[in-house]
Backbone bond lengths (Angstrom), bond angles and torsions (degrees), N, CA, C in turn:
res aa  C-N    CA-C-N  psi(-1)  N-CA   C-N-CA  omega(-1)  CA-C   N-CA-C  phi
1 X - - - 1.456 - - 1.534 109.31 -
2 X 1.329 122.36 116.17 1.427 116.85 147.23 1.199 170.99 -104.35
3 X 1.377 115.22 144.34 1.654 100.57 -146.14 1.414 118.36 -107.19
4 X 1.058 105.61 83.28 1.548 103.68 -154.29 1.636 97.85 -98.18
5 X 1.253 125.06 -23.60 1.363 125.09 172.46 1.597 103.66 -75.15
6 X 1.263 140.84 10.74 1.314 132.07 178.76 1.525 118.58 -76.88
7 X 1.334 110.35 -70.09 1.075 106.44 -175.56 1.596 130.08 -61.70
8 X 1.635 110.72 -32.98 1.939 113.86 172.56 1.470 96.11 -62.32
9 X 1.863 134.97 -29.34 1.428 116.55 -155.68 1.822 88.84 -101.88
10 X 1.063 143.88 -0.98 1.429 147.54 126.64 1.289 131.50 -38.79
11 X 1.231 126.63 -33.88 1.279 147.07 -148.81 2.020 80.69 -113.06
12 X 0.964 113.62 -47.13 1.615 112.94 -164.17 1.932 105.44 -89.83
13 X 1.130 97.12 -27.66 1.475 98.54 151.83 1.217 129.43 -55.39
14 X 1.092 107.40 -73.64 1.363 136.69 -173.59 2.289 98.23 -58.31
15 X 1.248 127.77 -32.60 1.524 132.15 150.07 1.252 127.67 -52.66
16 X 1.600 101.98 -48.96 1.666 113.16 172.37 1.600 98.98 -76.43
17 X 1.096 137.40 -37.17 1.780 108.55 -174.39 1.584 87.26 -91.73
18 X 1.018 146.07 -33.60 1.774 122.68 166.43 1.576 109.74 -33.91
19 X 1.343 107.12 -51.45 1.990 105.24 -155.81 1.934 95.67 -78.47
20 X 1.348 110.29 -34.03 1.455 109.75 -161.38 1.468 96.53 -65.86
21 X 1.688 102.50 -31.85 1.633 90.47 -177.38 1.622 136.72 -95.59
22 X 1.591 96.84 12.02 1.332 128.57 155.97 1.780 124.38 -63.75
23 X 1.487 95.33 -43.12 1.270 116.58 -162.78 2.037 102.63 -86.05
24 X 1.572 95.33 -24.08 1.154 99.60 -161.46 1.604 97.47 -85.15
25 X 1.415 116.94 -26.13 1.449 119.39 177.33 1.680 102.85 104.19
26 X 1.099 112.88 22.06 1.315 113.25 173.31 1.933 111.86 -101.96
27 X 1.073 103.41 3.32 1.395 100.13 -175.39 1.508 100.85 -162.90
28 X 1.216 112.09 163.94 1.769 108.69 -162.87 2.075 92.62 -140.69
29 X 1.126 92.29 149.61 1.472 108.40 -176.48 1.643 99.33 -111.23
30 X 1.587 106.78 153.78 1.682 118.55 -172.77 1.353 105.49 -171.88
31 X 1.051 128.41 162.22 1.540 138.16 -169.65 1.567 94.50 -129.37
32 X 1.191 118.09 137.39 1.550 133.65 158.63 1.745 121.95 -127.01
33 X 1.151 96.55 90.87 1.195 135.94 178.13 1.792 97.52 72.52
34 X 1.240 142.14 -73.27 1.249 127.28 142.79 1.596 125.06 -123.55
35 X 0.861 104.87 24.62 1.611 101.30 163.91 1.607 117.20 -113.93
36 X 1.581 117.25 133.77 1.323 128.36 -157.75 2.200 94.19 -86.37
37 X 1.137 84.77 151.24 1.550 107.02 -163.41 1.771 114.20 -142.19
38 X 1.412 107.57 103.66 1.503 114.42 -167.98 1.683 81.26 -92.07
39 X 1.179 114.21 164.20 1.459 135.94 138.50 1.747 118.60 -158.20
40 X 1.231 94.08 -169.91 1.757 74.92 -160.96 1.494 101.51 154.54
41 X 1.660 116.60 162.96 1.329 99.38 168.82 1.892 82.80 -149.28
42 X 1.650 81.83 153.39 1.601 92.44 -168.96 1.747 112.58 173.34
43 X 1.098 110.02 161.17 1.651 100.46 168.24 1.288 114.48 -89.48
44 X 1.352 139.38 -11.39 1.614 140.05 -178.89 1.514 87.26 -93.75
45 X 1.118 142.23 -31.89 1.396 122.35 -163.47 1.479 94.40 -74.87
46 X 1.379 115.53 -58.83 1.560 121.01 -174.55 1.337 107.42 -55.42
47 X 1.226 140.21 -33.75 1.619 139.53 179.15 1.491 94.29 -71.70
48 X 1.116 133.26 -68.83 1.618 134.36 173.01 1.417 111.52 -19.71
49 X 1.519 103.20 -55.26 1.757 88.66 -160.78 1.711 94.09 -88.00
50 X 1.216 117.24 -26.75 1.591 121.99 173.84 1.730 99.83 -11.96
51 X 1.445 77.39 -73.84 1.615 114.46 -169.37 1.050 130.05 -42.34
52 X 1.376 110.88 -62.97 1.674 119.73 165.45 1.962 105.50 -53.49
53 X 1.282 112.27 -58.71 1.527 115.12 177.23 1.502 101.04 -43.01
54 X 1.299 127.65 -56.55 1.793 112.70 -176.02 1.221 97.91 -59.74
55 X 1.363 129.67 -51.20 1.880 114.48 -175.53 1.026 114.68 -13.72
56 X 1.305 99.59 -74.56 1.569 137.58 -162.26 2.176 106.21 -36.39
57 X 1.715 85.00 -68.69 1.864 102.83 166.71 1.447 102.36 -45.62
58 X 1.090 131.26 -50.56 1.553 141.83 -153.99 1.932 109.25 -60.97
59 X 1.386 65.90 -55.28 1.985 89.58 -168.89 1.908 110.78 -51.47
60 X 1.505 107.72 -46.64 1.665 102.83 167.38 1.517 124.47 -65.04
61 X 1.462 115.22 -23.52 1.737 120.04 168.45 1.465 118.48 -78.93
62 X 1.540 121.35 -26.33 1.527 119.68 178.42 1.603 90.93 -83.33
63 X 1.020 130.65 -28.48 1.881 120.29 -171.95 1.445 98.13 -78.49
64 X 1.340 124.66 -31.41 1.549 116.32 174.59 1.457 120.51 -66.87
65 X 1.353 113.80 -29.27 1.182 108.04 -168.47 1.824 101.56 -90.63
66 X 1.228 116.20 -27.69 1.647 102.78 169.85 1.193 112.98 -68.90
67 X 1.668 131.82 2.04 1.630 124.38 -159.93 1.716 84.14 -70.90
68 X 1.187 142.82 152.51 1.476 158.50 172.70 1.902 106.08 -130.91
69 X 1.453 92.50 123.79 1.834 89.86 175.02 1.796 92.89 -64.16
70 X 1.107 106.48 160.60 1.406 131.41 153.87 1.310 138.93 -83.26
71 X 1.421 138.84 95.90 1.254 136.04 -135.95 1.670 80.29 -82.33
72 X 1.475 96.82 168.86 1.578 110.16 -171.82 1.672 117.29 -80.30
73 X 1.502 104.88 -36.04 1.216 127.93 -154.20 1.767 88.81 -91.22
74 X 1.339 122.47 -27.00 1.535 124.49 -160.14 1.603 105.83 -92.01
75 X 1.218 126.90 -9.10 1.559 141.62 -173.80 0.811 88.90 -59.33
76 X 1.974 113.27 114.54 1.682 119.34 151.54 1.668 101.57 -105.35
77 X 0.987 135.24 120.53 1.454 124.94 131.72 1.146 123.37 -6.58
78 X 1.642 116.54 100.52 1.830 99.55 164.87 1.041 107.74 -150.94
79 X 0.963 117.80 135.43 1.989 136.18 -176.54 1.602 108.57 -81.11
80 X 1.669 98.52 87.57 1.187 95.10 141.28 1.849 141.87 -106.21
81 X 1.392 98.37 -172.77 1.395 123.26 -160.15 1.361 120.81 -94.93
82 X 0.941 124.43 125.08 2.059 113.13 172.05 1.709 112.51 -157.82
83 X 1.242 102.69 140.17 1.171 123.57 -177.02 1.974 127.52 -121.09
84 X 0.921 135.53 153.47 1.015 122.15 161.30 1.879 123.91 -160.04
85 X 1.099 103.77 168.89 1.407 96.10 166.47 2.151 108.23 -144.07
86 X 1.498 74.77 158.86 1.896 94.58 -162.69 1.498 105.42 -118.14
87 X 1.273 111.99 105.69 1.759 99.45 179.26 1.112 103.54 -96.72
88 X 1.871 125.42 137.77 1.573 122.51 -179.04 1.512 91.35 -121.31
89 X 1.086 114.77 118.27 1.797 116.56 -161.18 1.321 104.12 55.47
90 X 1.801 110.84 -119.29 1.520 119.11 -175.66 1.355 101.62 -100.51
91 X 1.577 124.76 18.22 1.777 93.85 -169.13 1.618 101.22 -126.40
92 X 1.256 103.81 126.72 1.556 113.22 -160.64 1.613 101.90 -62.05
93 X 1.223 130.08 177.75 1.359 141.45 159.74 1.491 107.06 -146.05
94 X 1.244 123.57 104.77 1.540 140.64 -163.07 1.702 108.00 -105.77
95 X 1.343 102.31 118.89 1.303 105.41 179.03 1.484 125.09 -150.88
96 X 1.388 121.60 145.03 1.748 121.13 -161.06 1.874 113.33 -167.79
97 X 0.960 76.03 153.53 1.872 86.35 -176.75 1.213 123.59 -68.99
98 X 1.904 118.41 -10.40 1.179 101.15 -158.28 1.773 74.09 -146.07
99 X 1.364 105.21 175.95 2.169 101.50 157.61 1.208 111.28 -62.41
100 X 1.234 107.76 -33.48 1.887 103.88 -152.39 2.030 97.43 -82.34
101 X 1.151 112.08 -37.94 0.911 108.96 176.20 1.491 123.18 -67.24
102 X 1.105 134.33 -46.48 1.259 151.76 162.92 1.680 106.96 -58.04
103 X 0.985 125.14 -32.84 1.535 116.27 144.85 1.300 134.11 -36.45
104 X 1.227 97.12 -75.66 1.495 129.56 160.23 1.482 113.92 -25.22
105 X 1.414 111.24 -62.44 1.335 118.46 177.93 1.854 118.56 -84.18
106 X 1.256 97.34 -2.92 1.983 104.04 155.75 1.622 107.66 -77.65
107 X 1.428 124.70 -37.71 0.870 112.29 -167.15 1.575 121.65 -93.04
108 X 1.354 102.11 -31.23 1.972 110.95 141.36 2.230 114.75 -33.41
109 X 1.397 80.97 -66.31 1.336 94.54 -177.04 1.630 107.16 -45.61
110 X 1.263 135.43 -54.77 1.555 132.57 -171.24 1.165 112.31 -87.42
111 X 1.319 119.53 -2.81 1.872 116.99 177.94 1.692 93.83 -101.13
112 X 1.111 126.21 -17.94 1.214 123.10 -168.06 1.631 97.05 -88.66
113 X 1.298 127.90 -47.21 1.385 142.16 -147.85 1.984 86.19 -93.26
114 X 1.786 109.09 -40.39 1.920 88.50 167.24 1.238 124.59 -80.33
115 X 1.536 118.00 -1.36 1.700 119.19 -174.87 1.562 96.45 -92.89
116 X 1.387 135.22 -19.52 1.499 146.22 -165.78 1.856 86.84 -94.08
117 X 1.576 130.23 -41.66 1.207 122.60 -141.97 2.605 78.84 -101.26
118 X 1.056 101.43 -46.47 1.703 91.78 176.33 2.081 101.47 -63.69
119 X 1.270 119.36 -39.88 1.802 107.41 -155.78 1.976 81.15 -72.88
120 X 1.110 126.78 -23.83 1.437 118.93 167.27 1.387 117.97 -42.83
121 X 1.567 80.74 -82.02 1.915 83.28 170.78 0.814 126.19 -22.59
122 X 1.833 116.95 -61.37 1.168 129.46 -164.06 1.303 112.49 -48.68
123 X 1.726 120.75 -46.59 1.310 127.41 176.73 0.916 105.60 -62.34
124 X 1.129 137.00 -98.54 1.862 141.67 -167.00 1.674 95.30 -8.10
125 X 1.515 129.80 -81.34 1.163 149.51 174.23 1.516 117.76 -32.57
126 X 1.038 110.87 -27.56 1.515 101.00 178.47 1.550 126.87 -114.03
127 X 1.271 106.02 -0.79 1.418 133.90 -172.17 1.762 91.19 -67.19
């Protein structure tokens, strides 16, 4: 059987009892310098991070079980593509196999780094 929906619907559990227990006043949200920082004490906070932490375990055992040998005779050649981006604080590190991809992932990179630079604002500002 595979469980490949386990660990992302763990991970979203484990978000929803983080925020409910934000909301509930059992745990308080804060930014240090830019990385966001719950603490708190509560049983949804501790089930929350439970949760997300099993994701985490989860996520290297569902990728093992899709690994498939490769029959010999079935080997196609195919060129793929990959891209990514790395935020170290606020400053992206953009990287990809091809231009187009590495484009691609600049422009990930600066919508991500202005939605991080407005939910800032937002904090400072609404406090």
């Amino acid at each position: 059987m595979r469980l490949n929906f386990l660990s992302p619907l763990l991970f979203v559990f484990g978000l929803v009892l983080v925020i409910l227990s934000v909301v509930r006043g059992e745990a308080d949200f804060a930014l240090f310098l830019v990385f966001p920082v719950i603490y708190g004490g509560g049983v949804l906070l501790f089930g929350g991070i439970l949760l997300i932490f099993l994701s985490f375990i989860v996520l290297p055992i569902t990728w093992m079980q899709n690994v498939e040998k490769p029959k010999e005779h079935h080997i196609r050649k195919t060129k793929g593509s990959f891209g990514g981006v790395v935020f170290i604080g606020p400053i992206p590190i953009v990287f990809g196999s091809e231009r187009r991809v590495t484009r691609l992932m600049l422009y990930v990179a600066l919508a991500l780094a202005a939605l991080m630079f407005v939910l800032y604002l937002y904090l400072i500002y609404s406090g």
